[in-house]
Backbone as CSV, one residue per row, in Angstrom:
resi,resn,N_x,N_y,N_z,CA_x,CA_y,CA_z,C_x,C_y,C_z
1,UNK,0.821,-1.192,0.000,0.000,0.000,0.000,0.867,1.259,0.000
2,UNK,2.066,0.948,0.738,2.648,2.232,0.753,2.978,2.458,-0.644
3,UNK,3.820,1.697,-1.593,4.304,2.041,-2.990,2.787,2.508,-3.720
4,UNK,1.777,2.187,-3.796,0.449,2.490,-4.830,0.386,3.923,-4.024
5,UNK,1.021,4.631,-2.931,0.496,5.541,-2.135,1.564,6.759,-3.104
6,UNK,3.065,6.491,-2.779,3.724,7.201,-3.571,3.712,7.464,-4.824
7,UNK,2.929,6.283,-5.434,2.505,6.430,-7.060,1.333,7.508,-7.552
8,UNK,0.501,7.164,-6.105,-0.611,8.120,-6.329,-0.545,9.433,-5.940
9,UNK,0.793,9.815,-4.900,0.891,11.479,-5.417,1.680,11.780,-6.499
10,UNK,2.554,11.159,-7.411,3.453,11.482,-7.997,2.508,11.559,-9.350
11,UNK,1.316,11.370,-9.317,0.241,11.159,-10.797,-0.310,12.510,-10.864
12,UNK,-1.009,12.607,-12.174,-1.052,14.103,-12.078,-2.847,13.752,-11.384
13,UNK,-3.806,14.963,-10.889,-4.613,14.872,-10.393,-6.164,13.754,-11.250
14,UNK,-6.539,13.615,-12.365,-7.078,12.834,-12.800,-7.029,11.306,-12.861
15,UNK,-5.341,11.505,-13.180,-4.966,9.923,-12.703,-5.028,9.338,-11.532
16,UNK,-4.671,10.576,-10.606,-4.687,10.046,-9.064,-6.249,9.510,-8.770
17,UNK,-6.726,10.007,-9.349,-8.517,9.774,-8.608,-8.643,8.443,-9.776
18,UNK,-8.366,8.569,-10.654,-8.850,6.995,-11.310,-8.320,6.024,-10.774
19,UNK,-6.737,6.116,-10.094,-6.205,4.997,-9.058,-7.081,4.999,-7.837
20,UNK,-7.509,6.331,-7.037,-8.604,5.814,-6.140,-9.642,5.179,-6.421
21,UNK,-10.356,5.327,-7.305,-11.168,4.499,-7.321,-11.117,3.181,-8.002
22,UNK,-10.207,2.600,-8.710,-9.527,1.395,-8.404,-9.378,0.578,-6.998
23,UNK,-8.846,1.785,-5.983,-8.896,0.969,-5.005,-9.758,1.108,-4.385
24,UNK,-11.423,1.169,-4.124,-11.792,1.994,-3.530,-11.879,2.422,-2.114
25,UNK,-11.501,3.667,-2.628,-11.165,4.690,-1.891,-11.983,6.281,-2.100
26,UNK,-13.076,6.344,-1.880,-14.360,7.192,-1.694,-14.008,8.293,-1.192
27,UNK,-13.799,8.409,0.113,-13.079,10.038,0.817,-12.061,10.045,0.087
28,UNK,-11.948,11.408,0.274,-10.625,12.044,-0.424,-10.320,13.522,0.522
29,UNK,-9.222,13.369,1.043,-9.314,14.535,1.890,-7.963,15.683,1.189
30,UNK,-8.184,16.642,1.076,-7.456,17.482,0.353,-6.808,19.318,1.289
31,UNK,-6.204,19.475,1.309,-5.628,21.216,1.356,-5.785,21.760,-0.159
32,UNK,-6.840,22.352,0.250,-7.139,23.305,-0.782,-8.136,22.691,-1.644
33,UNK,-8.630,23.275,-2.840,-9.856,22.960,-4.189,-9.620,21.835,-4.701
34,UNK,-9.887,20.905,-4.891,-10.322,20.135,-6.392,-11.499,20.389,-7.151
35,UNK,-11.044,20.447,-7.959,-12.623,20.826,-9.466,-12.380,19.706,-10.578
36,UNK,-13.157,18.554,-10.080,-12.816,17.498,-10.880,-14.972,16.625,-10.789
37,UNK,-15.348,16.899,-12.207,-17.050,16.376,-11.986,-17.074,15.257,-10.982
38,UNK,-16.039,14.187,-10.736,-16.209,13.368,-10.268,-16.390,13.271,-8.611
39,UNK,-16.065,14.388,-8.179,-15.547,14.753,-6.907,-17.399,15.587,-6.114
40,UNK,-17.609,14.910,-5.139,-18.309,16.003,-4.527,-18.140,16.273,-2.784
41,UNK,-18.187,17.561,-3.013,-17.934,18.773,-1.623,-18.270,18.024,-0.899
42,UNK,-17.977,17.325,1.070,-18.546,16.558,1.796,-18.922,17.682,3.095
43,UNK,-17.473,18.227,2.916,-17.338,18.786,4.121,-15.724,19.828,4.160
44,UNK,-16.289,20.816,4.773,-14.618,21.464,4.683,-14.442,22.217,6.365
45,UNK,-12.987,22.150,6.371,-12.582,22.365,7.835,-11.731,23.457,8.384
46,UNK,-11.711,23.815,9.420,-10.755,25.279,9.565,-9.288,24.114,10.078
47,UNK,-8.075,24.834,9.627,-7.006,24.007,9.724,-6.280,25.274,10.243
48,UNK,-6.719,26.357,11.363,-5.801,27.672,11.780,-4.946,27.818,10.655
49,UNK,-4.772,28.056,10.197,-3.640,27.965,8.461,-4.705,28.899,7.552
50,UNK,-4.019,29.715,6.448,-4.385,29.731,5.628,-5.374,28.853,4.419
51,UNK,-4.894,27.672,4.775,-5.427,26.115,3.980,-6.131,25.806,4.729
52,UNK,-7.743,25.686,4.248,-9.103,24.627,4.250,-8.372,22.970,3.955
53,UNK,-9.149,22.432,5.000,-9.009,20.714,4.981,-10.306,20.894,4.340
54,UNK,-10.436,19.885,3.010,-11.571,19.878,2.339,-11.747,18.007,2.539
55,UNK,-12.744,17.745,2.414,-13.327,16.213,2.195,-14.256,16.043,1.383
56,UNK,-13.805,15.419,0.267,-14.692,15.038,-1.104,-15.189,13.139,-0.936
57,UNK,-16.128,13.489,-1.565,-16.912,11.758,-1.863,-16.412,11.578,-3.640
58,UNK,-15.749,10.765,-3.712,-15.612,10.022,-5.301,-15.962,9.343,-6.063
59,UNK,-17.149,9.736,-6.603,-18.146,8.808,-7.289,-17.451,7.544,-8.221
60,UNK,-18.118,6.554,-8.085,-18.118,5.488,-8.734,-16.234,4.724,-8.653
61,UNK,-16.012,4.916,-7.134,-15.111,3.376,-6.894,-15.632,2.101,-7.383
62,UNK,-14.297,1.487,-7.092,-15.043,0.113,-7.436,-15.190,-0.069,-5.600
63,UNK,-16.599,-1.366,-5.916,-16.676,-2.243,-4.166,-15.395,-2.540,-3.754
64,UNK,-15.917,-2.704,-2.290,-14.614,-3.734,-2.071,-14.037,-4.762,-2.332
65,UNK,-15.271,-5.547,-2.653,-15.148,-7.354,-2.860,-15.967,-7.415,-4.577
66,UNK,-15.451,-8.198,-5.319,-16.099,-7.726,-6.841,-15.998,-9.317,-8.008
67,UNK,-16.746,-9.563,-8.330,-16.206,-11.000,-9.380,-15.509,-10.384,-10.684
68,UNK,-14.926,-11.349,-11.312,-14.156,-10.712,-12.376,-13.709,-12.333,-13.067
69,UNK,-14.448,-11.980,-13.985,-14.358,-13.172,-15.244,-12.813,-13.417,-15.868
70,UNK,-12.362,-12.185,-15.894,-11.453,-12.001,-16.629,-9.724,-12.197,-16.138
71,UNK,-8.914,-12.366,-17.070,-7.003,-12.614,-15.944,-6.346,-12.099,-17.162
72,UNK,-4.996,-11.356,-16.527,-4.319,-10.749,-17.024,-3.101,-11.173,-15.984
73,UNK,-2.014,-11.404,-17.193,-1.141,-12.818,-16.146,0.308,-11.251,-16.070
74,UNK,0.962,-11.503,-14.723,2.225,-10.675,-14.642,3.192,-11.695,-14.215
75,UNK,4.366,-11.210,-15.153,5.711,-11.733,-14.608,6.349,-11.429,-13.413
76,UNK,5.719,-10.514,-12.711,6.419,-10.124,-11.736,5.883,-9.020,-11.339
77,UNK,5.732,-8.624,-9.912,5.495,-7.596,-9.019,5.672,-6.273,-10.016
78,UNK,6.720,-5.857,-10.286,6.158,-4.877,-10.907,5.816,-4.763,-12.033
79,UNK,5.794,-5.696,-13.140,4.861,-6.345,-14.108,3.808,-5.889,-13.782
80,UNK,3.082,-6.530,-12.577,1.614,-6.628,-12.009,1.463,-4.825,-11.940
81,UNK,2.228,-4.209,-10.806,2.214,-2.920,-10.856,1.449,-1.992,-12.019
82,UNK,2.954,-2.213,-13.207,2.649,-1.451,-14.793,1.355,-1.902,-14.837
83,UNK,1.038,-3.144,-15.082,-0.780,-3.637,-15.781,-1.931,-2.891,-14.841
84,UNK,-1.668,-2.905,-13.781,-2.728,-2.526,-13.238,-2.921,-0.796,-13.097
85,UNK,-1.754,-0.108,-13.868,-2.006,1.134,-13.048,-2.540,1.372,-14.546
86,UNK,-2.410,0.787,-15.487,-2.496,1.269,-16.838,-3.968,1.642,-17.201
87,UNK,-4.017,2.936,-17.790,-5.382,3.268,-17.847,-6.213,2.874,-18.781
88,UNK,-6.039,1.738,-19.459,-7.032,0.756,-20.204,-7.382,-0.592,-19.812
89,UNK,-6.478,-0.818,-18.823,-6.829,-1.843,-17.770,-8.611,-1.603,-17.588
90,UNK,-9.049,-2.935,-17.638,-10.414,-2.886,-17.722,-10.914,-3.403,-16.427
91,UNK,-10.205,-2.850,-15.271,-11.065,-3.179,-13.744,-11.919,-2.894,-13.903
92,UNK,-12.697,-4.214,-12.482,-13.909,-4.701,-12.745,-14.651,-5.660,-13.531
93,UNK,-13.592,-5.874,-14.567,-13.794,-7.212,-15.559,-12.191,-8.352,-15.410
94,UNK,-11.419,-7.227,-15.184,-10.321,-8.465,-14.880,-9.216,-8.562,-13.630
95,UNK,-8.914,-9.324,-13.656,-7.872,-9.283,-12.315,-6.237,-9.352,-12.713
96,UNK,-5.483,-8.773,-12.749,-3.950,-8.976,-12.812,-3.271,-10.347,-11.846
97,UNK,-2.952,-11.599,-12.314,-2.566,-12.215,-11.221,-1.077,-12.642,-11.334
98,UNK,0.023,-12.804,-10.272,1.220,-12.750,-10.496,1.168,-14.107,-10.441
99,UNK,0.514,-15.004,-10.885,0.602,-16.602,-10.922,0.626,-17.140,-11.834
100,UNK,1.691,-17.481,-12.404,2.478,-18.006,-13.923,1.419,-19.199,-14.354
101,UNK,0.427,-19.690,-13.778,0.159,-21.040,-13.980,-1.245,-20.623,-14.264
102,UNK,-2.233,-19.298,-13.989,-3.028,-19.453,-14.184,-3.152,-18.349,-15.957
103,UNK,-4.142,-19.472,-16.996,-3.952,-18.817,-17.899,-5.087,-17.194,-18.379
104,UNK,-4.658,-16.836,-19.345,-4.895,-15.353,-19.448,-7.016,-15.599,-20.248
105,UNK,-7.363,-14.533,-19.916,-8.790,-14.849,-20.281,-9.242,-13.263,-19.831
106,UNK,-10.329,-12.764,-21.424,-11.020,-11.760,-21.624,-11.964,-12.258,-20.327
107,UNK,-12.422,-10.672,-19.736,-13.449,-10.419,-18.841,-14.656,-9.871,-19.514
108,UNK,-15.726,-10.555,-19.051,-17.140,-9.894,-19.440,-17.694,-9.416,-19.026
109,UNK,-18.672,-7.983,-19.264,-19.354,-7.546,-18.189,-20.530,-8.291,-17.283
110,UNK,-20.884,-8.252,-16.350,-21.530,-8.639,-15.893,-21.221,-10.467,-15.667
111,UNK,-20.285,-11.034,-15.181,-19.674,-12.176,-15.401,-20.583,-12.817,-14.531
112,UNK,-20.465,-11.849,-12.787,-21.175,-12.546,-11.839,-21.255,-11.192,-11.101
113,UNK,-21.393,-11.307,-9.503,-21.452,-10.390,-8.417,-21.068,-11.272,-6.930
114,UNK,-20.717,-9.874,-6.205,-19.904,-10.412,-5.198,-20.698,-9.199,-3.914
115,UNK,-20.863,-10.033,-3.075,-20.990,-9.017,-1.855,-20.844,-9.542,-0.607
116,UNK,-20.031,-8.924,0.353,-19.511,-9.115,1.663,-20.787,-9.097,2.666
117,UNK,-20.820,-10.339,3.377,-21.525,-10.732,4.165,-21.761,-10.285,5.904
118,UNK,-20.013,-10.549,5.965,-19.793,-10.367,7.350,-18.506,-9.996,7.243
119,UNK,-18.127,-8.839,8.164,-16.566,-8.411,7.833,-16.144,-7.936,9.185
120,UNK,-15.168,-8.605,9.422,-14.612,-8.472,10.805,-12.502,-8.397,10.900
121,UNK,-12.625,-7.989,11.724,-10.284,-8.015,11.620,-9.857,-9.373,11.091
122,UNK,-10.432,-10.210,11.689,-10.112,-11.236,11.159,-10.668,-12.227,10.498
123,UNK,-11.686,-12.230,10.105,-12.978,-13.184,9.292,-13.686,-11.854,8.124
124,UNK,-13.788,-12.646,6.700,-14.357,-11.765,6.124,-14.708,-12.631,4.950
125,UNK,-16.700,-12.845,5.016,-17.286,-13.659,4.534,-17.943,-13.022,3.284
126,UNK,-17.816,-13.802,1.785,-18.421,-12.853,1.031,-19.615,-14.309,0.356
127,UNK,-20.150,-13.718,-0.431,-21.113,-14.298,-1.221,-20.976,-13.910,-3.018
128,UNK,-20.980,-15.238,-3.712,-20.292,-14.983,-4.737,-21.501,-15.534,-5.458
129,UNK,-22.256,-14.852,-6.804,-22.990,-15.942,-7.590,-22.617,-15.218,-9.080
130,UNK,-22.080,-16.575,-9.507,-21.467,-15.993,-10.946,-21.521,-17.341,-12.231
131,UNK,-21.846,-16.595,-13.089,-22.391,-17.187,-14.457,-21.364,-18.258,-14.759
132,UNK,-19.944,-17.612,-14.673,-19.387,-18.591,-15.493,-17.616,-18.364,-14.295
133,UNK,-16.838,-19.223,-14.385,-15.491,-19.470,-13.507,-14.801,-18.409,-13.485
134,UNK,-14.589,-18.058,-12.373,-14.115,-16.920,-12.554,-12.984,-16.511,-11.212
135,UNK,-12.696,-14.807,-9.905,-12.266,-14.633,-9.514,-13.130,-13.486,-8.548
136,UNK,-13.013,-14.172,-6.954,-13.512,-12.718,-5.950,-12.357,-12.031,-5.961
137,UNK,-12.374,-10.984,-5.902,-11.629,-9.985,-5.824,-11.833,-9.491,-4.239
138,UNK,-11.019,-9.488,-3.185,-11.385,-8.731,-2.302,-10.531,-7.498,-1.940
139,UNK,-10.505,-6.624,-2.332,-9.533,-5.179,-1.988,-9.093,-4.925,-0.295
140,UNK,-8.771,-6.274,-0.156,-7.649,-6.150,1.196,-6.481,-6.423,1.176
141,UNK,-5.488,-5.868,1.746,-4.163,-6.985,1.453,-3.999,-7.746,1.464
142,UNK,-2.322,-8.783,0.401,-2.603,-9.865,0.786,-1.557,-9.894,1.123
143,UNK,-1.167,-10.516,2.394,-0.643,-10.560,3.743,-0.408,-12.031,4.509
144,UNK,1.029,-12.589,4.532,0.251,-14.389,4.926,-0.003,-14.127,6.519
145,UNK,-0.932,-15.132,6.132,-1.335,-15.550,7.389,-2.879,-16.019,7.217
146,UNK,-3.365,-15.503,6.042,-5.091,-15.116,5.768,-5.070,-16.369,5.099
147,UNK,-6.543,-17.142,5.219,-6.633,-18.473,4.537,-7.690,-18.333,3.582
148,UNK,-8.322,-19.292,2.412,-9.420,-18.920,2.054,-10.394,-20.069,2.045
149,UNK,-11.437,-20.386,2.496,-12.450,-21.828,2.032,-13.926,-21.396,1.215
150,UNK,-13.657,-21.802,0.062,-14.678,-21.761,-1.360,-15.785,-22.823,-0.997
151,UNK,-17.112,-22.676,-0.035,-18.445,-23.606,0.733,-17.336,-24.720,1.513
152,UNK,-16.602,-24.069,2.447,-16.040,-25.358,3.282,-14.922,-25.809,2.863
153,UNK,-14.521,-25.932,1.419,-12.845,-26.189,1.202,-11.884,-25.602,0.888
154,UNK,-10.739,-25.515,1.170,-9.821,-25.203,1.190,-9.814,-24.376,-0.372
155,UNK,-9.441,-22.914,0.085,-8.853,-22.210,-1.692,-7.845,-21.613,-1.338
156,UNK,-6.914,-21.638,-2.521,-5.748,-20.509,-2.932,-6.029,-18.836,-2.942
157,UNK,-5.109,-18.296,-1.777,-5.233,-16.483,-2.196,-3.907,-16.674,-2.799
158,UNK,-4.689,-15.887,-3.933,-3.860,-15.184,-5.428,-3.432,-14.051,-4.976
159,UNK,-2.166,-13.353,-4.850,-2.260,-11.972,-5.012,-2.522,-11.306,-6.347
160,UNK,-3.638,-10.689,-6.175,-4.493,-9.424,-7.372,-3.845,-8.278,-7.541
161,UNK,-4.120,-7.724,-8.476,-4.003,-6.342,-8.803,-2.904,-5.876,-7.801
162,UNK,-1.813,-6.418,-7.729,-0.773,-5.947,-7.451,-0.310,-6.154,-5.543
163,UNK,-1.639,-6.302,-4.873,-1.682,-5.774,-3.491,-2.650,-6.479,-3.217
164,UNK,-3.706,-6.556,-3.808,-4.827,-7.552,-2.965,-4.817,-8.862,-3.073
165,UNK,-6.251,-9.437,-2.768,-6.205,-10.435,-2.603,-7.354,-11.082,-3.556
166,UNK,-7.133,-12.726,-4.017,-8.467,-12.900,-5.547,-8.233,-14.931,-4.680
167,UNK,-9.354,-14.886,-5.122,-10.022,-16.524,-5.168,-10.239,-17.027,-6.184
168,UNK,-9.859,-18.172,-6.737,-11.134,-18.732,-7.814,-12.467,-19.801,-7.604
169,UNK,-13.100,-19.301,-8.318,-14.155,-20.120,-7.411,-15.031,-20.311,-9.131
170,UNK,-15.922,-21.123,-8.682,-16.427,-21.436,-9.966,-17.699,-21.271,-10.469
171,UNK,-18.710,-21.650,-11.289,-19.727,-20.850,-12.132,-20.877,-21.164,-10.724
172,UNK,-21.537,-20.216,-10.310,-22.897,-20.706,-9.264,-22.622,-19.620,-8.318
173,UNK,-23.430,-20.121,-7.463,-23.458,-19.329,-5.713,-22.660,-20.217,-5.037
174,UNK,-21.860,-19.088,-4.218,-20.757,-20.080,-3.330,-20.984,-19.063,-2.451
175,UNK,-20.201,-19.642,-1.236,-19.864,-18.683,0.151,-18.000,-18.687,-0.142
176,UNK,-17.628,-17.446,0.162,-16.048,-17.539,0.152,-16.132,-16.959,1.653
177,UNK,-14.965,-17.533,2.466,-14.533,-17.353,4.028,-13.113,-16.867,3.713
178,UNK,-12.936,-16.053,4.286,-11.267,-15.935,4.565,-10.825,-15.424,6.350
179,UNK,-9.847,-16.227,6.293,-9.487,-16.230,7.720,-8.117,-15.596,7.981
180,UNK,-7.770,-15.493,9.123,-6.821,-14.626,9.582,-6.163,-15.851,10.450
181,UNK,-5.008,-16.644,9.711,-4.780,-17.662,10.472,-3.002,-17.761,10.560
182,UNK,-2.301,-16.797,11.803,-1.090,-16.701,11.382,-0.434,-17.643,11.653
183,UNK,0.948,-18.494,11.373,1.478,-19.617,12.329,1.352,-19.596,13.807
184,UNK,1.829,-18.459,13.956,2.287,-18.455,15.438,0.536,-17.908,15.830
């Protein structure tokens, strides 16, 4: 998170907000104006300073947790990086995965849907019903220690889009669990 953080001030202001909402990331807290359609006024603050703390809402992030039909394979971390920051990258239809073994495949709209059930520090239950085989996407880190079970068995976390975390799971309604299960 920290590197997508330095990337995202070093972008010029349009890009920066299309990487937020990639990740989503809805507030946006700012010193000083943005004038961008996408952006709306939430709230603004006295900061004794010359400079207003402003807080904007950013229309149309992606969810947190999301299906995605689609794979886009990286050689490597920052492979994954370049693909995902790239602004024809078609998030929301596909996932970047740094896993040499899984093969590459167009995303469709509307593949399936995904929505989080129960979300807690360490348990975070989603609900997946999707047309055809595909990938949850959940926009948390991926971090070991976290496990995943696709209705009760055992699944692989993929690291996604550079930083998160993706399942595969297959065409139907499933329950995906992920756990917080460190060695120690």
């Amino acid at each position: 998170s920290e590197e997508l953080w330095k990337v995202c001030r070093r972008l010029p202001e349009p890009a920066a907000l299309d990487l937020l909402a990639k990740l989503n990331s809805p507030m946006v807290l700012a010193l000083g104006t943005m004038r961008d359609p996408r952006l709306q006024l939430v709230a603004s603050f006295d900061t004794r300073s010359e400079l207003k703390l402003h807080a904007y809402w950013l229309d149309n992030t992606l969810a947190r947790s999301y299906f995605v039909a689609g794979v886009v394979r990286a050689t490597s971390r920052r492979d994954a990086l370049g693909k995902f920051l790239d602004p024809s990258f078609p998030v929301g239809r596909t996932v970047v995965l740094e896993d040499a073994q899984q093969s590459e495949s167009k995303g469709e709209m509307a593949a399936g849907t995904s929505r989080i059930l129960d979300y807690q520090s360490s348990r975070v239950l989603c609900e997946v019903v999707a047309r055809t085989p595909g990938y949850l996407v959940l926009l948390d880190s991926y971090y070991p220690g976290w496990v995943a079970h696709v209705d009760g068995r055992p699944g692989e976390i993929l690291r996604a889009n550079y930083t998160f975390r993706a399942v595969k799971v297959p065409a139907g309604k499933h329950r995906v669990e992920f756990r917080y299960r460190p060695r120690s």
